[in-house]
N, C-alpha and C positions, 0 to 999 in steps of 0.2 A: 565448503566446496563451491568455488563459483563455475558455471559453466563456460562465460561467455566473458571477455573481456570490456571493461568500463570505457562509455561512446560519451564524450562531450554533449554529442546532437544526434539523434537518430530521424533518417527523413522518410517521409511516408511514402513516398514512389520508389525507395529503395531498400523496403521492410526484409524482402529474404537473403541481402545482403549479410545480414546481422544475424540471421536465423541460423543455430547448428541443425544436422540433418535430424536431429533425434528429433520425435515426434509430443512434445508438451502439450497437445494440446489431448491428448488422449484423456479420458474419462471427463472432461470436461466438459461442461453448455457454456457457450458461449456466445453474445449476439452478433451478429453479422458485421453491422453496421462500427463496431469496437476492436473484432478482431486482430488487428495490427498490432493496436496497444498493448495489447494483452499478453498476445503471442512473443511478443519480443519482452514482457514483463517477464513472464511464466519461464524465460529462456535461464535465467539469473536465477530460479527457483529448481534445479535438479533434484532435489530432496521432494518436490511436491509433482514429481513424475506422474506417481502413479494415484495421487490423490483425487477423489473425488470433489471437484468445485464446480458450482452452478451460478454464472455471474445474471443476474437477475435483477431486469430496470422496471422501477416501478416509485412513485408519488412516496417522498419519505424526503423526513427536516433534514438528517443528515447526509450532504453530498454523496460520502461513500461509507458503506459498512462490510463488518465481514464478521463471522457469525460459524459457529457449528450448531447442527440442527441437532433439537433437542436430546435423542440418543446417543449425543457422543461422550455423555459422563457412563454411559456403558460399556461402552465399544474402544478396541485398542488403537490407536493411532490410522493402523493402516485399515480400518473397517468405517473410518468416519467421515461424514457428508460436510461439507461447507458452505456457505451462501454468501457470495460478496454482492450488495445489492449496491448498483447506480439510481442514484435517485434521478428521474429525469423532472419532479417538481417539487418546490418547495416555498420557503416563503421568499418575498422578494427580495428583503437583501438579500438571500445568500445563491441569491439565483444566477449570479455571475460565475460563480464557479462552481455547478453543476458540473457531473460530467462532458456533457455533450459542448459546454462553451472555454472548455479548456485548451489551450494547446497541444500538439502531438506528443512533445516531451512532456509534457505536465500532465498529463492521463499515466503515460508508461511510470510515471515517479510516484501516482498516489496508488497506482495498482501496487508496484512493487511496497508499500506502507503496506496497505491488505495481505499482501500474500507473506511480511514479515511474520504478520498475526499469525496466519496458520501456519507455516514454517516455526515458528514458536509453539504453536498448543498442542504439534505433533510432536514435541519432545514429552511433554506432560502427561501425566494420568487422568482418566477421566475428571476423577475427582479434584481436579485443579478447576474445574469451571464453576462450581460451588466457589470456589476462593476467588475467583475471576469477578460474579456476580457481587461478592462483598465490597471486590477492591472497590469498584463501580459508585461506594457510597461515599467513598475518602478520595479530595480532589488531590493532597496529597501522594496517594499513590498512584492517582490516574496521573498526574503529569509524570511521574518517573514511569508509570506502562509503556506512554505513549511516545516519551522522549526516548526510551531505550528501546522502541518497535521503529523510530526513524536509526537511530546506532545502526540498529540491523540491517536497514535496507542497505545503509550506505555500503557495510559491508560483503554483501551482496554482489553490489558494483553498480545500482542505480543511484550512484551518489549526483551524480548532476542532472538527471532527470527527477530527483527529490528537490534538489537545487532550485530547478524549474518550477516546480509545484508551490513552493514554499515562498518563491519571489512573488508568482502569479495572484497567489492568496493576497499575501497584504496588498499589492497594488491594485488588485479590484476591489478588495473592502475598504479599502486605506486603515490598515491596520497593523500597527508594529510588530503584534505576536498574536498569533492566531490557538484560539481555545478550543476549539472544535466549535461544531453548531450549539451548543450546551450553553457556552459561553465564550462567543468570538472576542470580547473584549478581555481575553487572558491576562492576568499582573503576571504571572510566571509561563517561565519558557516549558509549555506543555510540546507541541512541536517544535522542530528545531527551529529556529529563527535563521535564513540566508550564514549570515557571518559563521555560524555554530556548523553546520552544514560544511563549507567551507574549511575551516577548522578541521574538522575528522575526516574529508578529503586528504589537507594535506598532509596530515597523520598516519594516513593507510598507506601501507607500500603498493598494493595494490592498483592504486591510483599513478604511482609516480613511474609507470610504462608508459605513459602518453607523452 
């Protein structure tokens, strides 16, 4: 179900433009200073209406994470807490693409990657986060997580505002395929890579109303 229809560009002096009247931001913490991004992320996310996410900036190697807080291998979907943290420091290369030095499109495109995650872990049982921790050990299965949590977004409808994210990445690191912070110099397409992106754009009908 998408809520809101796919924007090439979203501009920030004209955030409630884009906004439907329903109210996404409910159960949510969110920082002051991001909310745009977010708001218009979360807009693409109807399923995680009524979800509990706490987006939370703090000193961490990974740009962006997203996370259920330790009780969610108990609790059923709709009882579980999330934590998508903004790293606002880290080491220096990767300090270019911190949240805060991103683009406007390129924030709404990596939030929307985070909010695939938990839009995915709320279809799952607790017990899938034991399996999640394992994947975690096999790069293997991490690059098919990660490349099938961008599939997602695109289908969502933040396919060009991933777009965005995914361009910004290599051209500040100068890197043809981006690993995550683990290992930005990736041999394999763990994120999608621009062209790949592109590709499942113009594959989705969804896209082809513009």
């Amino acid at each position: 179900m998408v809520s809101q229809k796919p924007y090439k560009e979203f501009y920030k002096d004209s955030t409630e433009f884009y906004l439907s009247k329903n109210n996404y931001l409910a159960n949510k913490i969110i920082p002051i200073e991001f909310k745009d991004a977010i708001h218009i992320a979360l807009n693409f996310y109807p399923n995680l209406k009524a979800t509990q996410i706490k987006f939370k900036i703090k000193k961490n190697k990974s740009p962006l994470t997203a996370r259920p807080t330790i009780w969610a291998i108990f609790q059923k979907a709709s009882k579980r807490k999330y934590i998508i943290t903004l790293s606002n420091k880290t080491n220096l290369k990767l300090t270019p693409i911190l949240f805060q030095n991103l683009s406007f499109n390129a924030q709404i495109g990596v939030i929307g990657h985070e909010l695939a995650h938990i839009d995915f872990y709320n279809t799952k049982k607790g017990i899938y986060f034991i399996k999640l921790a394992l994947l975690h050990l096999s790069k293997k299965s991490m690059d098919k997580f990660e490349f099938n949590t961008d599939k997602r977004c695109i289908e969502s409808g933040l396919g060009y505002q991933l777009l965005n994210w995914s361009k910004e990445v290599r051209e500040k690191l100068k890197l043809k395929q981006w690993g995550g912070s683990s290992m930005p110099t990736a041999k394999k397409e763990r994120y999608m890579n621009p062209e790949t992106i592109l590709k499942h754009i113009k594959n989705n009908p969804l896209y082809n109303l513009n």
